[in-house]
mmCIF file of the N, C-alpha and C atoms, coordinates in Angstrom:
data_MODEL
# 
_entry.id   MODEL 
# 
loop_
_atom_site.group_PDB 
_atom_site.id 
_atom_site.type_symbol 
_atom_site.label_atom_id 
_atom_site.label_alt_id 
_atom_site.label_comp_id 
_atom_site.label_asym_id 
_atom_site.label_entity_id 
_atom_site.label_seq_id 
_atom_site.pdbx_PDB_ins_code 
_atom_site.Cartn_x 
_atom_site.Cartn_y 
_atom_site.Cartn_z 
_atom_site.occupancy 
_atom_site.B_iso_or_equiv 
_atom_site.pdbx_formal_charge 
_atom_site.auth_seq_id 
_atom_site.auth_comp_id 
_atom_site.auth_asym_id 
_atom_site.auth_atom_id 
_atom_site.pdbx_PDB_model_num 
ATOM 1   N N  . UNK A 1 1  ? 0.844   -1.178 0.000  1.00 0.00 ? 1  UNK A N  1 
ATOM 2   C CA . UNK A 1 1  ? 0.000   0.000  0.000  1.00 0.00 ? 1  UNK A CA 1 
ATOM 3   C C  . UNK A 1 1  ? 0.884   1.235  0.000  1.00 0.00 ? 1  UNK A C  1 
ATOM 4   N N  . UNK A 1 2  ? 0.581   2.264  -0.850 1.00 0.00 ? 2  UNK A N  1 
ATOM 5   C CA . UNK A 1 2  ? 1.738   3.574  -1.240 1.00 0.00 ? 2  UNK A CA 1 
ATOM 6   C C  . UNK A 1 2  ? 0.700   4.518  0.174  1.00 0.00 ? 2  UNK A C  1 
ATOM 7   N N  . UNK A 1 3  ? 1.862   5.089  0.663  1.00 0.00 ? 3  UNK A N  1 
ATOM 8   C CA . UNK A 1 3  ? 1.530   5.877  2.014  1.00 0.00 ? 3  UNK A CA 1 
ATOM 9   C C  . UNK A 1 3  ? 1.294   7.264  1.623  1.00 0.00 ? 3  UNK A C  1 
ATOM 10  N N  . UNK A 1 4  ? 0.410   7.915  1.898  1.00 0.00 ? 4  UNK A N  1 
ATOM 11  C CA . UNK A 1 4  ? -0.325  9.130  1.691  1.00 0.00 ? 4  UNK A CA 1 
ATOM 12  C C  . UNK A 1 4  ? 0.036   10.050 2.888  1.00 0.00 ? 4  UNK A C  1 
ATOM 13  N N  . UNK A 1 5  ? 1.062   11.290 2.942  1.00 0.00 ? 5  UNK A N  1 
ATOM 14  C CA . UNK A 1 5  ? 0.742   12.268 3.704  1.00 0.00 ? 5  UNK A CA 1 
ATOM 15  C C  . UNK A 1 5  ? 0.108   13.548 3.837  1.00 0.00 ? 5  UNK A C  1 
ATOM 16  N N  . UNK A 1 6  ? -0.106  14.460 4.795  1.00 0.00 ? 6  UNK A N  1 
ATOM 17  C CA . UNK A 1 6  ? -0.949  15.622 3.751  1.00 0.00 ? 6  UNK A CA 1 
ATOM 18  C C  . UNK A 1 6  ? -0.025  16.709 4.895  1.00 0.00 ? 6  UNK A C  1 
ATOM 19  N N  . UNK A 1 7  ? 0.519   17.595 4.265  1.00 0.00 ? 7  UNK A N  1 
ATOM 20  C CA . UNK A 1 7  ? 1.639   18.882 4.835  1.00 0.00 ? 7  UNK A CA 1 
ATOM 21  C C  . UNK A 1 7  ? 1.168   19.635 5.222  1.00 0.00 ? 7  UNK A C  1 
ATOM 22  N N  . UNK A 1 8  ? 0.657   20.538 6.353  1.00 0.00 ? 8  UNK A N  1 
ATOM 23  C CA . UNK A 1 8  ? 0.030   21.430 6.912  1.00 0.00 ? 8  UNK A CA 1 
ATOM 24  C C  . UNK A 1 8  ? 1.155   22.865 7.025  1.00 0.00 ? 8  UNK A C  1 
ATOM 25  N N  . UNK A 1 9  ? 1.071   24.130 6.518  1.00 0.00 ? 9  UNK A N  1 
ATOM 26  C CA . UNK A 1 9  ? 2.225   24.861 6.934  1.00 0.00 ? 9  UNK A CA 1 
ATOM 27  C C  . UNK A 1 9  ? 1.312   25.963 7.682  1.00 0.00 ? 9  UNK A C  1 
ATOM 28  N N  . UNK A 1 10 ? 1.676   26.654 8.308  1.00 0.00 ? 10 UNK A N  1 
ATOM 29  C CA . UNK A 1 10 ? 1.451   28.052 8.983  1.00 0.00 ? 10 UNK A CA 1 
ATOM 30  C C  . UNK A 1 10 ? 0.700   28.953 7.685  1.00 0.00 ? 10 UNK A C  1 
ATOM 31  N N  . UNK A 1 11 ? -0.744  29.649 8.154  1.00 0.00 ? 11 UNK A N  1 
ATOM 32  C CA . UNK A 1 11 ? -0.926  30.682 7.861  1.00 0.00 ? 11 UNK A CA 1 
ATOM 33  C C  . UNK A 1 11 ? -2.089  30.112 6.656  1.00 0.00 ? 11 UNK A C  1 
ATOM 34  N N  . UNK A 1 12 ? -2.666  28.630 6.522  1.00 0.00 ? 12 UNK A N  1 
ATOM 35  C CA . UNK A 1 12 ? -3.599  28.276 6.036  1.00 0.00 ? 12 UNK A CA 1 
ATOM 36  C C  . UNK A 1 12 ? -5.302  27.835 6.812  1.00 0.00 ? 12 UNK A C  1 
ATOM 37  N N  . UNK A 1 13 ? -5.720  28.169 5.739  1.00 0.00 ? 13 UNK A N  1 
ATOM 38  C CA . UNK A 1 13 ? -7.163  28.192 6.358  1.00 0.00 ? 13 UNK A CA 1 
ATOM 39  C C  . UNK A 1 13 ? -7.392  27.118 7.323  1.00 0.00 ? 13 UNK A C  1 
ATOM 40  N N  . UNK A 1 14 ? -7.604  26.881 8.411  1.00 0.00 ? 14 UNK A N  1 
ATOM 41  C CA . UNK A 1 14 ? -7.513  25.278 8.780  1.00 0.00 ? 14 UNK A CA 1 
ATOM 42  C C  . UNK A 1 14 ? -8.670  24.731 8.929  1.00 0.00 ? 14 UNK A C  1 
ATOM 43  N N  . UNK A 1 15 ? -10.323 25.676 8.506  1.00 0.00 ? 15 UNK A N  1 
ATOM 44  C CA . UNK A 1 15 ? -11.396 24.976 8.260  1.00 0.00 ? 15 UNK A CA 1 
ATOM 45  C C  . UNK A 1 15 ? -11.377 24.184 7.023  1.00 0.00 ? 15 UNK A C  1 
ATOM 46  N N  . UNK A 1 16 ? -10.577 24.810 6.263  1.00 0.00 ? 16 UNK A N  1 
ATOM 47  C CA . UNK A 1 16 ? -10.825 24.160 4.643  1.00 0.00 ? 16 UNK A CA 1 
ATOM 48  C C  . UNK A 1 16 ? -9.860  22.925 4.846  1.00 0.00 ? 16 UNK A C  1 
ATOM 49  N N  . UNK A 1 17 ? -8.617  22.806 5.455  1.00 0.00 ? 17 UNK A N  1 
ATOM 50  C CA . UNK A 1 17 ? -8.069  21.958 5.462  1.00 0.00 ? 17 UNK A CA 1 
ATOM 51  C C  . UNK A 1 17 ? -8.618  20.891 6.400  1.00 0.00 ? 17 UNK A C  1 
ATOM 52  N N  . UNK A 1 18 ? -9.223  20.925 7.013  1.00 0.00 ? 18 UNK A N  1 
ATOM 53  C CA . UNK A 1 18 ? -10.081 19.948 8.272  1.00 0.00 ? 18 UNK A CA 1 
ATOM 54  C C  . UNK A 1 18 ? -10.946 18.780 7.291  1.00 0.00 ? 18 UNK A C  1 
ATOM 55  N N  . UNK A 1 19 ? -11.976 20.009 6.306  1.00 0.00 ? 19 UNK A N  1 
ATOM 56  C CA . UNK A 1 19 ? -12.678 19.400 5.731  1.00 0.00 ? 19 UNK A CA 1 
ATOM 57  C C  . UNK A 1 19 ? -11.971 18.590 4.789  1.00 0.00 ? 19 UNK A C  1 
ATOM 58  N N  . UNK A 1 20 ? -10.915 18.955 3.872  1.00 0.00 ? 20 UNK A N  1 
ATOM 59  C CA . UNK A 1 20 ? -10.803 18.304 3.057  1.00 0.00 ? 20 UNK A CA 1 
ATOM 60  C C  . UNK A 1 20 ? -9.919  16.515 3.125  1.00 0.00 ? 20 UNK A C  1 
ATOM 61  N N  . UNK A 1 21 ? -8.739  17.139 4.646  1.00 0.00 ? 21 UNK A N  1 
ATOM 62  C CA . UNK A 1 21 ? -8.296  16.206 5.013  1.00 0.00 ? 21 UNK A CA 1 
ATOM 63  C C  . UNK A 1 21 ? -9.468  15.109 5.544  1.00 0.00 ? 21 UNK A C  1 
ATOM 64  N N  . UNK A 1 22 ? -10.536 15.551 6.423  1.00 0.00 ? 22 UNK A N  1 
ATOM 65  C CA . UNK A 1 22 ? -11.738 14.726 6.570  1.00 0.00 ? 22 UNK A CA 1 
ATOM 66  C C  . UNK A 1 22 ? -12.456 14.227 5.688  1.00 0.00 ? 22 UNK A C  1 
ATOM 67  N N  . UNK A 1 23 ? -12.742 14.531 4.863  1.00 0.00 ? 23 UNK A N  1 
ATOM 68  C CA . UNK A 1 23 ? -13.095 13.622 3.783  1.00 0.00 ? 23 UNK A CA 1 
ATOM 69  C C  . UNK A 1 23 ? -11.882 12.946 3.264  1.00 0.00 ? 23 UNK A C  1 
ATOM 70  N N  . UNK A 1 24 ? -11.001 13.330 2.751  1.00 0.00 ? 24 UNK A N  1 
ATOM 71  C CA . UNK A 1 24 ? -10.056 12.382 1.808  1.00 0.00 ? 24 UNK A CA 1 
ATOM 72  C C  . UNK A 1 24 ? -9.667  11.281 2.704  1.00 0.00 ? 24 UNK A C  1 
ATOM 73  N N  . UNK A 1 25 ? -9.646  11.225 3.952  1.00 0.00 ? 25 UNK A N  1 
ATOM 74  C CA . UNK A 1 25 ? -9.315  10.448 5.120  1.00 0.00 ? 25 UNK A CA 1 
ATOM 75  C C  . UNK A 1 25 ? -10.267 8.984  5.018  1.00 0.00 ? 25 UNK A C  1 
ATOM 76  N N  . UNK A 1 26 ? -11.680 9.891  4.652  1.00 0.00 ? 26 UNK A N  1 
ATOM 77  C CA . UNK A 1 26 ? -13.010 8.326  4.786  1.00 0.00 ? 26 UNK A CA 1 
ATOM 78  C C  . UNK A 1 26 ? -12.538 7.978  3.526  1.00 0.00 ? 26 UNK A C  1 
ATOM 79  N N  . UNK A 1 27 ? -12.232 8.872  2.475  1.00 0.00 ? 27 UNK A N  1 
ATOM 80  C CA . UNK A 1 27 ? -13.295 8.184  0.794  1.00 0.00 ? 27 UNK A CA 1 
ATOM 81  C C  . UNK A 1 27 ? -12.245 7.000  0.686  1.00 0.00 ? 27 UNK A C  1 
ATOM 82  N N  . UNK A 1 28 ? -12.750 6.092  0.258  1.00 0.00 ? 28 UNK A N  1 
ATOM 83  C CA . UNK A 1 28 ? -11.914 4.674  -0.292 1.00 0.00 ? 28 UNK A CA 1 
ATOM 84  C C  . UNK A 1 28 ? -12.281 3.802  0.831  1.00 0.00 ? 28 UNK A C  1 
ATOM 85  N N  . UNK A 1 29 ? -12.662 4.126  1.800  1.00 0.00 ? 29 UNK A N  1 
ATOM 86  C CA . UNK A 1 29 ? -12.787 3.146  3.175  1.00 0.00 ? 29 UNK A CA 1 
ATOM 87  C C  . UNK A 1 29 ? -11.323 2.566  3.749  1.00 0.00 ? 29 UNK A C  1 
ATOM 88  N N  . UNK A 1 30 ? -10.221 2.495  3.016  1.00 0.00 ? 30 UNK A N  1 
ATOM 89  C CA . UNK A 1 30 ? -9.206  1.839  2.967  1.00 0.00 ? 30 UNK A CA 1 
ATOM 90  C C  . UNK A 1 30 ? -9.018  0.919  1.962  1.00 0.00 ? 30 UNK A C  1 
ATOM 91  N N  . UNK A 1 31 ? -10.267 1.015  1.134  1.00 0.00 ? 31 UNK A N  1 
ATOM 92  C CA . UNK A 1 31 ? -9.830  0.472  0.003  1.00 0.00 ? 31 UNK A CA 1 
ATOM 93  C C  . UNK A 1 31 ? -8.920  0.601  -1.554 1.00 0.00 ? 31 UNK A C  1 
ATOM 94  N N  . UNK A 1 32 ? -8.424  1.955  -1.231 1.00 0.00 ? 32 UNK A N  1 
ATOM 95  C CA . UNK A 1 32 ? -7.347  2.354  -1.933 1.00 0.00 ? 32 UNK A CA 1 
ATOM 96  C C  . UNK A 1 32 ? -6.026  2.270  -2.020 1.00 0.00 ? 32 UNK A C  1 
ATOM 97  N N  . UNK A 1 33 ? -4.915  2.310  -2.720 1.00 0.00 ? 33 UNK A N  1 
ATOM 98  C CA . UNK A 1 33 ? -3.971  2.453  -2.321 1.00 0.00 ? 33 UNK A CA 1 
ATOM 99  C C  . UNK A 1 33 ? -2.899  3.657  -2.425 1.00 0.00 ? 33 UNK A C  1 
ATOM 100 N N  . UNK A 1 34 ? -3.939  4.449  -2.287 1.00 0.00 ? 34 UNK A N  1 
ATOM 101 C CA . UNK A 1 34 ? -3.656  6.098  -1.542 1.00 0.00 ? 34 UNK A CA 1 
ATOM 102 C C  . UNK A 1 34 ? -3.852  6.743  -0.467 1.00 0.00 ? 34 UNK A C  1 
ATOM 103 N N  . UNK A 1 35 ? -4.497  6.003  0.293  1.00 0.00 ? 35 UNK A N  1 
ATOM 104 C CA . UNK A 1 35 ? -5.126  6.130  1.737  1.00 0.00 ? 35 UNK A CA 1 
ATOM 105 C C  . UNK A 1 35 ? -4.562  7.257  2.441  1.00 0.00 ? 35 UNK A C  1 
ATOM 106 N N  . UNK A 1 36 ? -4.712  7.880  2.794  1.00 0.00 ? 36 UNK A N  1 
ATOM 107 C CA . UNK A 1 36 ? -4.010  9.339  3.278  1.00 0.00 ? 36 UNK A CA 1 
ATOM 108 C C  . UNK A 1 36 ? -3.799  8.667  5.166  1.00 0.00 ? 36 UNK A C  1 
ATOM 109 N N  . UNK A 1 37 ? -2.215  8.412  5.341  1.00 0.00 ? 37 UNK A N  1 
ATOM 110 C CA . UNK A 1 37 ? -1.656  7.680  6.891  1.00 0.00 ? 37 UNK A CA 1 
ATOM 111 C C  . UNK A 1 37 ? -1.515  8.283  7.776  1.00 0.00 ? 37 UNK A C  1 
ATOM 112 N N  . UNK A 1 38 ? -1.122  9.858  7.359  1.00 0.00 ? 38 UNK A N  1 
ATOM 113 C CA . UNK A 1 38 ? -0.505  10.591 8.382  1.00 0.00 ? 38 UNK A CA 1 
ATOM 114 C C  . UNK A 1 38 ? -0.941  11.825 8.413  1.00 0.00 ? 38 UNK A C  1 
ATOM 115 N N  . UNK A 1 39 ? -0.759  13.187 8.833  1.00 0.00 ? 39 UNK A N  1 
ATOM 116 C CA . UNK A 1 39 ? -0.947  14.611 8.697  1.00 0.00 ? 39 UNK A CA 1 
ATOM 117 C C  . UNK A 1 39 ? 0.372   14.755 9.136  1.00 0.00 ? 39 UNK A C  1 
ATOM 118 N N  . UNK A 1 40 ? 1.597   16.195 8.989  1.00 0.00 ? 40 UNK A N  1 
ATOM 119 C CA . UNK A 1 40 ? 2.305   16.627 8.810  1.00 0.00 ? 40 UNK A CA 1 
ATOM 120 C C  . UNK A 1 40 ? 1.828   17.978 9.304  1.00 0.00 ? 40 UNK A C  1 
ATOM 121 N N  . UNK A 1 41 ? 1.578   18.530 10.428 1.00 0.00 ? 41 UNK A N  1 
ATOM 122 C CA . UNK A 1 41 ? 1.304   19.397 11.240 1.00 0.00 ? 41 UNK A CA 1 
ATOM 123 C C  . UNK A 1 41 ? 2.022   20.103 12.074 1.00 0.00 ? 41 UNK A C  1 
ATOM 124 N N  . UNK A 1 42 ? 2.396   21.683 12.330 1.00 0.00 ? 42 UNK A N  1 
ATOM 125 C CA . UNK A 1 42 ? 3.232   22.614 13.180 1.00 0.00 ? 42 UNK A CA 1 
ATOM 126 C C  . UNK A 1 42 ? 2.814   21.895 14.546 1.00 0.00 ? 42 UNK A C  1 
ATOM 127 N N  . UNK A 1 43 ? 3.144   21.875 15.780 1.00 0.00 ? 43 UNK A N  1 
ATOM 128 C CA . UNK A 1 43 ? 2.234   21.876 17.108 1.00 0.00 ? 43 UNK A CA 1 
ATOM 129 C C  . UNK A 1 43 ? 1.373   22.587 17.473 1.00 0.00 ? 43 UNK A C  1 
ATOM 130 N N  . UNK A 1 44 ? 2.318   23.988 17.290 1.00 0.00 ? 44 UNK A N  1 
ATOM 131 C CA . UNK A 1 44 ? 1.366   25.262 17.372 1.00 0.00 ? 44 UNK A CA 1 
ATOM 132 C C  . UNK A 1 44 ? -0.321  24.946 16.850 1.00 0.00 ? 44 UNK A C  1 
ATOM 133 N N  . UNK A 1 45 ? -0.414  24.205 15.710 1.00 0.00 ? 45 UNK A N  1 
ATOM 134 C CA . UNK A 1 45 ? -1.731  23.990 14.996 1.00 0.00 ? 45 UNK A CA 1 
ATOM 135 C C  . UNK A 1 45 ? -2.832  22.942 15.206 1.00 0.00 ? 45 UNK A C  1 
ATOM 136 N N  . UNK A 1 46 ? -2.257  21.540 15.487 1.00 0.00 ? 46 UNK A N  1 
ATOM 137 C CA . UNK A 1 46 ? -2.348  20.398 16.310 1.00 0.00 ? 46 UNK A CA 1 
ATOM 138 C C  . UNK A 1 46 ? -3.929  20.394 16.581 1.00 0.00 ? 46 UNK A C  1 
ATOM 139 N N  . UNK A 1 47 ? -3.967  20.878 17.625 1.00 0.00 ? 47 UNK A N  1 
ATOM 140 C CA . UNK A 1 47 ? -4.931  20.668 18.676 1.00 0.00 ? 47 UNK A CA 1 
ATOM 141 C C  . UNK A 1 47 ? -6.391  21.280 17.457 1.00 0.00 ? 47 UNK A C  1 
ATOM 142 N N  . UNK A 1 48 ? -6.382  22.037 16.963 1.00 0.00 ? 48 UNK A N  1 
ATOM 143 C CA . UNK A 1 48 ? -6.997  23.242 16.264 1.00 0.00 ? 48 UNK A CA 1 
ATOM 144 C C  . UNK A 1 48 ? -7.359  22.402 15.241 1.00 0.00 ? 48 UNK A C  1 
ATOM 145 N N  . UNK A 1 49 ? -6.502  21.638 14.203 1.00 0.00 ? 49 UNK A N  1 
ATOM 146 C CA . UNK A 1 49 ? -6.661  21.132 13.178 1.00 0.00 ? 49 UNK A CA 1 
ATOM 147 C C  . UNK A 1 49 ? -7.125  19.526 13.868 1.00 0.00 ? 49 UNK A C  1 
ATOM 148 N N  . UNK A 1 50 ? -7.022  19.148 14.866 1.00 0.00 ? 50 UNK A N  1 
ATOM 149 C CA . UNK A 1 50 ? -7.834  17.914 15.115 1.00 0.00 ? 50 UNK A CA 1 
ATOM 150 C C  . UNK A 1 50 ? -8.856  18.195 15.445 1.00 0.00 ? 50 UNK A C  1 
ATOM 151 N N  . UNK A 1 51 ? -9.662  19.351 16.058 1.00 0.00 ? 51 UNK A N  1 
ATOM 152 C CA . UNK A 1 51 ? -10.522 19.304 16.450 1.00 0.00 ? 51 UNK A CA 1 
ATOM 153 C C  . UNK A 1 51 ? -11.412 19.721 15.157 1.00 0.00 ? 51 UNK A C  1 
ATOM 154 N N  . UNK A 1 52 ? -10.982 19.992 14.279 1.00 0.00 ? 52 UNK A N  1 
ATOM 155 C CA . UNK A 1 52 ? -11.915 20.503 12.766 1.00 0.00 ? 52 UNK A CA 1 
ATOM 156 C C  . UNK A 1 52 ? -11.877 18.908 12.197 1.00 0.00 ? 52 UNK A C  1 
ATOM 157 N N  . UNK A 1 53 ? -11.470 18.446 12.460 1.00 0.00 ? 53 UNK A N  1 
ATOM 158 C CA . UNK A 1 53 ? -11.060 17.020 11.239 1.00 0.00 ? 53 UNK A CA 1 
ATOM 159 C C  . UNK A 1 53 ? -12.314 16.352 12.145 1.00 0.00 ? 53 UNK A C  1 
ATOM 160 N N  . UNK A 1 54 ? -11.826 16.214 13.325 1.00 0.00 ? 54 UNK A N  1 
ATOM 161 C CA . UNK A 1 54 ? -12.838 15.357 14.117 1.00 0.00 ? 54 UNK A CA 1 
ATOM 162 C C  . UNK A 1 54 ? -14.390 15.807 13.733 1.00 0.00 ? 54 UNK A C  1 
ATOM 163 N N  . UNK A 1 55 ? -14.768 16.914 13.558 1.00 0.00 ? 55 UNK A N  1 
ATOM 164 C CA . UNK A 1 55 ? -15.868 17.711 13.785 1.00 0.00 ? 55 UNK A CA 1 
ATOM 165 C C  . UNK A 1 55 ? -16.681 17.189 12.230 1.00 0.00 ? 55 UNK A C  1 
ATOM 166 N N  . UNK A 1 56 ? -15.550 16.967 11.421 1.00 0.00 ? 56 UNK A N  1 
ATOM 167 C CA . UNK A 1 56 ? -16.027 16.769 9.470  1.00 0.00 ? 56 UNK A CA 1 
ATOM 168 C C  . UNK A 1 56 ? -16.290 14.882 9.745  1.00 0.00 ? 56 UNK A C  1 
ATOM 169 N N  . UNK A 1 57 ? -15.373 14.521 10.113 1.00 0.00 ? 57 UNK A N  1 
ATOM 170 C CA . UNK A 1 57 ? -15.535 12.637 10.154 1.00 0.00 ? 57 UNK A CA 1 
ATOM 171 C C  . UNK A 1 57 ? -16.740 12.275 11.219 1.00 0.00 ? 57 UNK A C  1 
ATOM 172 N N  . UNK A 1 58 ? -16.836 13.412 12.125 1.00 0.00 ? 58 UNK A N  1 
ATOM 173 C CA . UNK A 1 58 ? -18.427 13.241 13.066 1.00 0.00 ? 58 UNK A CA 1 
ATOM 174 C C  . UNK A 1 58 ? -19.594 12.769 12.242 1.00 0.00 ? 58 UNK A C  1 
ATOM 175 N N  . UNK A 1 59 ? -19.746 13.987 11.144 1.00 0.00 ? 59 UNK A N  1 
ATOM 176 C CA . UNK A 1 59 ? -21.022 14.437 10.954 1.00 0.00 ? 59 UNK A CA 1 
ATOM 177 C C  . UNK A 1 59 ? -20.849 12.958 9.215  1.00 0.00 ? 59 UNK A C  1 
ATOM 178 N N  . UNK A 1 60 ? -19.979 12.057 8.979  1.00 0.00 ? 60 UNK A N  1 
ATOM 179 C CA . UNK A 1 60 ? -20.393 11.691 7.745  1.00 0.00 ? 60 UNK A CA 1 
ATOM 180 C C  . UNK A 1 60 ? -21.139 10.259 8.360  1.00 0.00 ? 60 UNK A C  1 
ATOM 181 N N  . UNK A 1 61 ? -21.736 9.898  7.548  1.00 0.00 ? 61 UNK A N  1 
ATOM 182 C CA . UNK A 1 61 ? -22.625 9.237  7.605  1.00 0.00 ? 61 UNK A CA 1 
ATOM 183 C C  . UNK A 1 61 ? -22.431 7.643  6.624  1.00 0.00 ? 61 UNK A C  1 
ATOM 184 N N  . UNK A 1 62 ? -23.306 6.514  7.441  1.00 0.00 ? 62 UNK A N  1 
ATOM 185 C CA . UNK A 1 62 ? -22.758 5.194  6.492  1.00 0.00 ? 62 UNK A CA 1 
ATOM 186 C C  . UNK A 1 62 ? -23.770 5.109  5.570  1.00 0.00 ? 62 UNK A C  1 
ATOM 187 N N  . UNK A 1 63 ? -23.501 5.117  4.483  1.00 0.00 ? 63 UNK A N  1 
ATOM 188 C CA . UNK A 1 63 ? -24.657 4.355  3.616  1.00 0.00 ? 63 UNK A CA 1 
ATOM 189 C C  . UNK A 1 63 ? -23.987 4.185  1.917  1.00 0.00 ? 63 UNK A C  1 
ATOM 190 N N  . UNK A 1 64 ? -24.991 4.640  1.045  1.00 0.00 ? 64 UNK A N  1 
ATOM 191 C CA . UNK A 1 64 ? -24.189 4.604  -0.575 1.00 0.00 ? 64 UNK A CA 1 
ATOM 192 C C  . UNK A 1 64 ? -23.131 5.234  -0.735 1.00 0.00 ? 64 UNK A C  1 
ATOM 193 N N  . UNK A 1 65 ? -22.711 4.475  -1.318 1.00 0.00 ? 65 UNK A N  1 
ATOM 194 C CA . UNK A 1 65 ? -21.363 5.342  -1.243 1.00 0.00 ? 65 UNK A CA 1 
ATOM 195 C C  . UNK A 1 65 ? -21.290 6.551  -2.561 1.00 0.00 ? 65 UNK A C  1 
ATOM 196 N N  . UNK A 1 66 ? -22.258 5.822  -3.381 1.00 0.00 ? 66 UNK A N  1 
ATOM 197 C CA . UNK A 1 66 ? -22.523 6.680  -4.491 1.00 0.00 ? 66 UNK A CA 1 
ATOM 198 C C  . UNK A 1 66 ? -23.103 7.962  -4.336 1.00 0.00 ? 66 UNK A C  1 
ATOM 199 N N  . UNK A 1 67 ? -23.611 7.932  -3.293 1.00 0.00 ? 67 UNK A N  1 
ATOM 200 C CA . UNK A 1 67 ? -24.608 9.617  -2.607 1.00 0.00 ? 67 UNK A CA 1 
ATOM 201 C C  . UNK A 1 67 ? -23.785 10.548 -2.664 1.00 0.00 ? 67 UNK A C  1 
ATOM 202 N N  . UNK A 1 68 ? -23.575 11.322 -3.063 1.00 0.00 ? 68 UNK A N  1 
ATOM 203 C CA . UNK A 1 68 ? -22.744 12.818 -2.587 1.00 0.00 ? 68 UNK A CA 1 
ATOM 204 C C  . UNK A 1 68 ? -22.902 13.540 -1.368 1.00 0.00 ? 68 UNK A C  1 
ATOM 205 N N  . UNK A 1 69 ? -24.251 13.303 -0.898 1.00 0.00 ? 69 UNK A N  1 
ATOM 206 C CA . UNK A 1 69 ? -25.089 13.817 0.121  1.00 0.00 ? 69 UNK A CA 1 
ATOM 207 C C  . UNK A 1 69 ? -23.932 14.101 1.149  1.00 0.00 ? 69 UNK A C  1 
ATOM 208 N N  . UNK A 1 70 ? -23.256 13.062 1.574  1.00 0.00 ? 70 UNK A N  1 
ATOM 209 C CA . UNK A 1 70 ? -22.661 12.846 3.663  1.00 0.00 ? 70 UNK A CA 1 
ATOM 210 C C  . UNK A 1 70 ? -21.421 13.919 3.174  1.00 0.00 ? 70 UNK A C  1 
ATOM 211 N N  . UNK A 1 71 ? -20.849 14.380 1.830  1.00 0.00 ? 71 UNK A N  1 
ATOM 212 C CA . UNK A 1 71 ? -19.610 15.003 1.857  1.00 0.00 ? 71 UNK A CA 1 
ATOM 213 C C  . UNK A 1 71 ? -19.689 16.546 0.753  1.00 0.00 ? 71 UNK A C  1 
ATOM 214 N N  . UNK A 1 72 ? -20.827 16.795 0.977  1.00 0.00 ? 72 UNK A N  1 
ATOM 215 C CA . UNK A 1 72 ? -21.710 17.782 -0.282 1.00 0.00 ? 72 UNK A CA 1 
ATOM 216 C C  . UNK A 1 72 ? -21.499 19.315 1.156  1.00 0.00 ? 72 UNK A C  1 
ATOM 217 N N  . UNK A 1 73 ? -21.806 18.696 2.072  1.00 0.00 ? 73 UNK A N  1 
ATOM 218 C CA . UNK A 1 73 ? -21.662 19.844 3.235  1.00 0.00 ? 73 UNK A CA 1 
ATOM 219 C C  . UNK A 1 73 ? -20.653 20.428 3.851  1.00 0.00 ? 73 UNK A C  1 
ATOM 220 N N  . UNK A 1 74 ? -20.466 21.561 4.008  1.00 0.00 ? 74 UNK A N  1 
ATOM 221 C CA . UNK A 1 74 ? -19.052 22.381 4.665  1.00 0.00 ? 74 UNK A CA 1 
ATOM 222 C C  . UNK A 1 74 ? -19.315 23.719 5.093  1.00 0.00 ? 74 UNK A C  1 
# 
């Protein structure tokens, strides 16, 4: 499986990055072999950017996967 990281630097939006890392995190289930493994995060940011990620992987929902619906919201 090829390991997926995603680079966080200072001075980016970190709602947009919450969401997007939160979704790209579910889509594939693990059935890819791009799976995103790690985040690459300042400390300073940490706490801030987990609590947005957590907040996006809360609200998705199980069902078709074909729906757009659970990842259409932000």
């Amino acid at each position: 499986m090829a390991e997926s990281a995603n680079r966080i630097i200072d001075g980016v939006d970190l709602d947009v990055v919450a969401h997007i890392i939160g979704v790209s995190a579910c889509f594939g289930v693990g059935q890819a072999y791009s799976t995103l493994s790690r985040v690459l995060v300042p400390d300073a940011l940490a706490t801030q950017l987990g609590e947005g990620m957590v907040a996006v992987v809360s609200k998705q929902q199980l069902g078709d996967p074909l729906d757009p619906t659970p990842w259409s919201s932000h």
